[in-house]
N, C-alpha and C positions, 0 to 999 in steps of 0.2 A: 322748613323746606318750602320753596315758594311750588306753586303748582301749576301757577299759570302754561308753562313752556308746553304740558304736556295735555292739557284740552284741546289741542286740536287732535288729538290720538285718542278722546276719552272712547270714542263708539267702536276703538278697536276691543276693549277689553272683554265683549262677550263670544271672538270668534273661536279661541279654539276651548270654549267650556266646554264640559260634557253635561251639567246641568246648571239652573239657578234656582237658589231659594232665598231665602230674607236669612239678613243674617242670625236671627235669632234659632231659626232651624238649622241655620249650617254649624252653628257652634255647639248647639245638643246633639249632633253627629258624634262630636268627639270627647272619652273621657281618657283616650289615651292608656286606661287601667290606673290612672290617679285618681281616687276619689276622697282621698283627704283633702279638706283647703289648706295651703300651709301660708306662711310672712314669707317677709321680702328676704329671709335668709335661704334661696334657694342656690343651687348650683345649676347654670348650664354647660353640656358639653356644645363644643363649636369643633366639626367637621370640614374645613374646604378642602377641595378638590387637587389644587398645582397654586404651585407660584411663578410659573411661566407668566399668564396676565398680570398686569401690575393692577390691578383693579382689585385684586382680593387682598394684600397688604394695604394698601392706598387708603379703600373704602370699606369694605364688610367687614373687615374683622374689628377697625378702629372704631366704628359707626355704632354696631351690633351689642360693644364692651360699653360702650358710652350710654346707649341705650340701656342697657341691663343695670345700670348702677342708679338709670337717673330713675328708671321707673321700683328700684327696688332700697330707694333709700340709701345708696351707695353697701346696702348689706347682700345684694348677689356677686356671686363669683363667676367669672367663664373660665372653662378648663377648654383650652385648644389646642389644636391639632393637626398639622397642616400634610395630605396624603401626597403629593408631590409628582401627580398623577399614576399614583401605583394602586393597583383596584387590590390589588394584594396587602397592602400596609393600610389601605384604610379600613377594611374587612377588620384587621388587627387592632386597628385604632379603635372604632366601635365597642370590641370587645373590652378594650382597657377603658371605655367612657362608662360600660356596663360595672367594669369591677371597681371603678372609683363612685359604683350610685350616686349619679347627677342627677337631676329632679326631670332633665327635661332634654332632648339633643337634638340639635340643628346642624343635616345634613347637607350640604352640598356634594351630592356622588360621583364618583371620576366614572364607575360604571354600575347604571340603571339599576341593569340585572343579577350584575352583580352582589349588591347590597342587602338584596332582598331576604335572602337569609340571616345577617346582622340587625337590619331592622326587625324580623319576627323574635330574634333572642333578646332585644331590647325589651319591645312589647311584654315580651314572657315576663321579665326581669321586672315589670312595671313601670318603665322607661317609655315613653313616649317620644314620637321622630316628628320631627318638622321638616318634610323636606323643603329643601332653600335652591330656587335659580334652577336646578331639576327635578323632575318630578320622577323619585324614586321608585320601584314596585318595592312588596311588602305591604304589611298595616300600616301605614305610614295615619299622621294624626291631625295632620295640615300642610299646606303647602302653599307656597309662594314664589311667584317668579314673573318674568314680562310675558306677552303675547306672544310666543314663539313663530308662531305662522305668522304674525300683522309684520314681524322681522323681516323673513323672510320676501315678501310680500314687500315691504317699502324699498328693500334692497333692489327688489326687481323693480320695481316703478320706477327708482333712480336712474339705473343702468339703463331704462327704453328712454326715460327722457332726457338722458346725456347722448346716448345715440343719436335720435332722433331719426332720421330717413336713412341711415345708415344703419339700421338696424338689423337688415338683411343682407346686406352687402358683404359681410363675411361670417367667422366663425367667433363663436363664443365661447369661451374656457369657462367650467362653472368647477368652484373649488371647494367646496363642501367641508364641513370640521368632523369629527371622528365620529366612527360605527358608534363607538360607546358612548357618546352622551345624545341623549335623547330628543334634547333642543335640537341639536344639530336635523336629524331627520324632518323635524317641524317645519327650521329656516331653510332646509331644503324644499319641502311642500312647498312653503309659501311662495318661494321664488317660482318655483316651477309653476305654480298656478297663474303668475305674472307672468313669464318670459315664453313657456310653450307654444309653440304657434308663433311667435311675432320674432321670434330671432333664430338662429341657426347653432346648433350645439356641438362644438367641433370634438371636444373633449371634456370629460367631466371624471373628479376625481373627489371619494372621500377619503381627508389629510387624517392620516394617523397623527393622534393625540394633539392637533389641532397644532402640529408646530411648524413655525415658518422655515426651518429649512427642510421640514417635506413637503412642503407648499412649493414650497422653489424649485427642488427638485420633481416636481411634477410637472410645475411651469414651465421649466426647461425640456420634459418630453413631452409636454404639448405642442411648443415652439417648434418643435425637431420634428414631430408629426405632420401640423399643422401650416409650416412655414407663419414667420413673424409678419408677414406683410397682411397675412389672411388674420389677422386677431383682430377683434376689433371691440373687444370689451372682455373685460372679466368681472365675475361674478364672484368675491370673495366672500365667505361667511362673515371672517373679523378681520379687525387692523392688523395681526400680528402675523396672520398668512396672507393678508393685502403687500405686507411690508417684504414677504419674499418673494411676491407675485413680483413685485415692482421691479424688484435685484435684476431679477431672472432677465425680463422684457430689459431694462435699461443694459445685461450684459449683454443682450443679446445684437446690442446695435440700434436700439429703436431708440430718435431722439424724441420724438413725441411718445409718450405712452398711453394708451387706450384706455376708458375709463376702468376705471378698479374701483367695487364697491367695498365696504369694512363694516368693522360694528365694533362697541364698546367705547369709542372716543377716546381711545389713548393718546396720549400727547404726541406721540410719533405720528400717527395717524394722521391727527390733527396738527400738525406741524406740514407733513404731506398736503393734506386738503388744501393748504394754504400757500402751498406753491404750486399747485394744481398737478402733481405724482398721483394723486389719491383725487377721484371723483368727490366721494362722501364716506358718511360712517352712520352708523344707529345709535344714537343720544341714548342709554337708558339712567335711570334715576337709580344709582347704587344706591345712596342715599335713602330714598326712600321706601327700596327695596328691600335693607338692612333694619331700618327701624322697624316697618312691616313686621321682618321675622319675627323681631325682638319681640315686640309687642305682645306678639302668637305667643310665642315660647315660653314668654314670663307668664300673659295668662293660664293656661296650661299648668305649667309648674304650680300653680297657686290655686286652681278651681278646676282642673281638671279638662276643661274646655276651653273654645275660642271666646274671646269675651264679642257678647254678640253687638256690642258698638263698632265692630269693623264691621268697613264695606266686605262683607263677604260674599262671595259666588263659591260653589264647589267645582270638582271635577272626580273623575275615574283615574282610580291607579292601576286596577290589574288586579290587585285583590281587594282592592276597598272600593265602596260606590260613596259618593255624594260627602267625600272630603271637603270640608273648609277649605277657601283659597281665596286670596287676593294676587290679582291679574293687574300688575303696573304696566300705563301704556308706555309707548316709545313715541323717538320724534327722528326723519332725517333731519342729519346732519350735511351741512356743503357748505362753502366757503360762505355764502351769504347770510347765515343765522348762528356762527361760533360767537358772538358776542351775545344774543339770546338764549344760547345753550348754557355750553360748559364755564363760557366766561359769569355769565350774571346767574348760575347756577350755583357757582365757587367750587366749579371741578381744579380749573384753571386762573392763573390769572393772564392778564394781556403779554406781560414779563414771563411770563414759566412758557407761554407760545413763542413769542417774538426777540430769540434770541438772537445774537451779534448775525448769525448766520438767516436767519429767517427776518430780518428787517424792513428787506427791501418789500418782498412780497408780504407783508403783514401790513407796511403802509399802503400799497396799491388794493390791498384786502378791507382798509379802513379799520382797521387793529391798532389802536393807540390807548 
């Protein structure tokens, strides 16, 4: 995995820790309650959250399997399990990872708070949780995920400097992803810490369960509130409620649409950015956010702790202090740097963007 795309985000990675130590203290933080070393025949369970994003099919789950086999001699298993945003079936899920005794389980939570009590029967169990992408409550044993605030935060930087002097001039819709995931409240902060004061906030909404037709139809009673003429940016968490921002404004009569921020670089997305529907998006490195986990997970499984050759920092869950964590930075995404991203990254390639319908603006984009 090349790394270069994402040094220019490295000095985001210390803002939303709650402490640092060397990684050799962060990894004797955790034994998880595994204190056997075991071989490379371990099991883990895999947890994600929905299969709404195309990015947990795509990347983590294919990334995560590939990793576990190459670092376990092709003798680990993953057992997974996909919650389909139901906080209820993953709660359930958990329990059947407990009664299949996996060595080790990496969660991605649909809800935070939810979880917290599966992961303590885990712990009980001598199971160990690696939360993944959010950062669950409970004993959790390591955690891993991007800079949620520096998200939110480039999100807003994008939107004032697509504005520009226009910034004031009307009303900003800010579209927030769901109560229950916990990032969400972060790339709300962050934005908010950028945009406060320099723009006008006509309406703001957190989307239940992060999907774009309650994006749109929220879109839509802003627009009704707010009159269309008065918008003049939006703030979207991700591509997938950017993509019903877009609907919304484009039924609503607008030929031009107002920037609209995203995150995740999904090909839609990024398809958008490229004919200018979509302002920008947040680059993050599934990839090797996925290996990350892995790495945790299998050490862990086999020692007990985090192996302290990772860059580790900690953080605070709510019931645990000075957790392991690795904090992947991020990078804006806009029409000018998809060939530095997701193309010379191998999210994409120039063909899986620049399809018979996306042509023209992909050659004006210099997409070849």
């Amino acid at each position: 995995m090349r790394r270069a795309a994402f040094a220019v985000a490295a000095g985001a990675m210390a803002v939303s820790l709650a402490a640092c130590g060397s990684a050799k203290e962060s990894g004797d933080k955790s034994d998880g309650g595994k204190k056997t070393a075991k071989g490379d025949d371990i099991t883990v369970g895999l947890l994600l959250p929905e299969n709404q994003t195309a990015r947990y099919e795509k990347f983590d789950k294919p990334i995560i399997e590939k990793q576990i086999s190459d670092l376990t001699n092709g003798k680990g298993k993953v057992e997974y399990l996909n919650a389909k945003q139901d906080a209820t079936l993953q709660s359930q899920q958990i329990d059947t990872m407990i009664t299949k005794k996996v060595d080790v389980l990496i969660l991605d939570a649909v809800d935070y708070k939810a979880v917290a009590q599966g992961v303590k029967k885990a712990k009980d169990a001598g199971i160990p949780v690696v939360a993944y992408d959010r950062l669950a409550e409970g004993p959790i044993s390591a955690y891993t995920s991007f800079d949620n605030v520096e998200v939110g935060k480039t999100q807003g930087e994008a939107l004032l400097k697509a504005l520009g002097g226009k910034a004031k001039s009307g009303k900003i819709v800010m579209m927030n992803g769901s109560v229950t995931d916990p990032n969400a409240a972060q790339f709300k902060k962050g934005a908010h810490d950028v945009l406060d004061g320099k723009v006008n906030i006509g309406k703001e909404y957190d989307t239940k369960e992060w999907k774009p037709e309650n994006a749109n139809a929220n879109m839509e009673g802003a627009i009704s509130a707010l009159g269309k003429a008065n918008i003049v940016g939006v703030y979207s968490a991700n591509d997938g409620m950017a993509g019903g921002v877009i609907t919304a404004l484009k039924g609503a009569g607008l030929k031009t649409v107002p920037p609209v921020t995203g995150q995740d670089a999904e090909l839609a997305g990024v398809q958008r950015i490229v004919t200018g529907e979509q302002y920008m998006s947040v680059f993050k490195s599934y990839p090797q956010e996925a290996e990350t986990v892995a790495k945790m997970a299998v050490s862990i499984a086999k020692t007990g702790k985090v192996d302290g050759s990772l860059q580790t920092s900690t953080v605070d869950s709510g019931t645990e202090k000075g957790v392991p964590a690795v904090i992947v930075p991020v990078v804006s995404l806009t029409k000018d740097n998809i060939n530095d991203t997701v193309v010379k990254e191998g999210y994409y390639t120039v063909g899986d963007i620049c399809t018979a319908k996306y042509k023209a603006a992909c050659d004006k984009a210099g997409l070849k």
